[in-house]
C-alpha positions in Angstrom: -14.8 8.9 -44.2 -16.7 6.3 -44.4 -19.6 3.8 -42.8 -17.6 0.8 -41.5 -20.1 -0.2 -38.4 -23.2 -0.4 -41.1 -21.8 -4.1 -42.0 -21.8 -5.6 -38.1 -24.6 -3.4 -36.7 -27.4 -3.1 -39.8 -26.6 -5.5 -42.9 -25.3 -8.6 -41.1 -28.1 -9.2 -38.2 -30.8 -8.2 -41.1 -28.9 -10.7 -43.7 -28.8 -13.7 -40.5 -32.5 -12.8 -39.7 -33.9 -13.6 -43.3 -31.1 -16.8 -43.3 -33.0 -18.0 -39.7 -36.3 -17.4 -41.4 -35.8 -19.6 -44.2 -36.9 -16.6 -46.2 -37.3 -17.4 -49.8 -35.0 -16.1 -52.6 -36.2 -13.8 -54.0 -37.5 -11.8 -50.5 -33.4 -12.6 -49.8 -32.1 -10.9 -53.0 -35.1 -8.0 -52.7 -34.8 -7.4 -49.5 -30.9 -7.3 -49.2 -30.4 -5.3 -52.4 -32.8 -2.2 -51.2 -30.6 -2.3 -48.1 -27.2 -2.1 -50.1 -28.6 0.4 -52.0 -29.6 2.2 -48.8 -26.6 1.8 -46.9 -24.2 2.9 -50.2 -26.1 6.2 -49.7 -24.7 6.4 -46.4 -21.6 5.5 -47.3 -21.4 2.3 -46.6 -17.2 1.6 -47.0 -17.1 -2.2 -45.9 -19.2 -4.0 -48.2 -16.7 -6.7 -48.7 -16.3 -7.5 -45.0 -20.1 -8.2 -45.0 -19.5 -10.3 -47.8 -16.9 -12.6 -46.4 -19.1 -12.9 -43.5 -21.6 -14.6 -45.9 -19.4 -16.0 -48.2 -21.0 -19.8 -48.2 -24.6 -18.1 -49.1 -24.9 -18.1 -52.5 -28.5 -16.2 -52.4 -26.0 -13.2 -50.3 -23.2 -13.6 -52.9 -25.7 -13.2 -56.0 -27.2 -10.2 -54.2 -23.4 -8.4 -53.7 -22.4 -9.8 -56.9 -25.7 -7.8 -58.5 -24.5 -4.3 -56.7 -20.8 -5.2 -58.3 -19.7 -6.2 -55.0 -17.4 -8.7 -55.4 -14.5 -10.7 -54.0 -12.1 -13.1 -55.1 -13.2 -17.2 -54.1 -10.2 -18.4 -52.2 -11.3 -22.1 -52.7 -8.2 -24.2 -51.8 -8.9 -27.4 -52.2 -6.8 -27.8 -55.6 -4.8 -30.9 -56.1 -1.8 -28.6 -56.2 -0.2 -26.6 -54.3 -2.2 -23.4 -54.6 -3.3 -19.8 -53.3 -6.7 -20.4 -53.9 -9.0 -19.7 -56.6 -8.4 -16.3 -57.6 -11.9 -16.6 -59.4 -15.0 -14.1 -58.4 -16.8 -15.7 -55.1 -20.1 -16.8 -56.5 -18.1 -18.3 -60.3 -19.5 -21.2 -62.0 -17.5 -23.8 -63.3 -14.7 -24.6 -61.9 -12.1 -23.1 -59.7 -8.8 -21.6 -61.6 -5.9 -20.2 -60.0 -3.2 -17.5 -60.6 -1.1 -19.9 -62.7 -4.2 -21.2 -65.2 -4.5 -24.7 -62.8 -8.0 -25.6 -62.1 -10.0 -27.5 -60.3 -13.5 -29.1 -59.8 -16.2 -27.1 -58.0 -17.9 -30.0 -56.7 -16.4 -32.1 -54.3 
């Protein structure tokens, strides 16, 4: 079984501390990604809930998308009638969704 309260009770308050410090980049991503690592060894089972609870980071996203933690976008502000972007959170480009429609990332 694993480690669901690591997300709530270590990795989010640690992840909001650095965001409230305006810590830079690369103390984020360094920081962050020792943590992960830590927390994996633990057993850490609910890496994507942490991630959906940063989800508008991109410095978080990178550092979950660098431990091959990842989740789909869900951007719905298509044109079309959509699910959402079924891209990777964190994509470049634009957004794309299950039925090859895409749309602009920028607003």
């Amino acid at each position: 079984m694993g480690w669901g309260s690591a997300g709530y009770r270590i990795f989010d308050p640690v992840a909001r501390a650095l965001l409230d410090a305006n810590a830079s980049e690369e103390i984020t991503r360094r920081v962050l990604g020792k943590l992960i690592d830590e927390l994996r060894q633990e057993d850490w089972d609910t890496e994507t809930d942490s991630l959906d609870e940063f989800r508008d980071q991109p410095v978080i996203v990178a550092v979950f998308r660098d431990k091959d933690v990842t989740t789909r976008c869900r951007n719905t502000k298509s044109p079309l009638p959509t699910a959402g972007c079924t891209r990777l959170l964190g994509h470049g480009g634009d957004h794309r969704d299950d039925q090859d429609n895409s749309w602009s990332a920028t607003p």
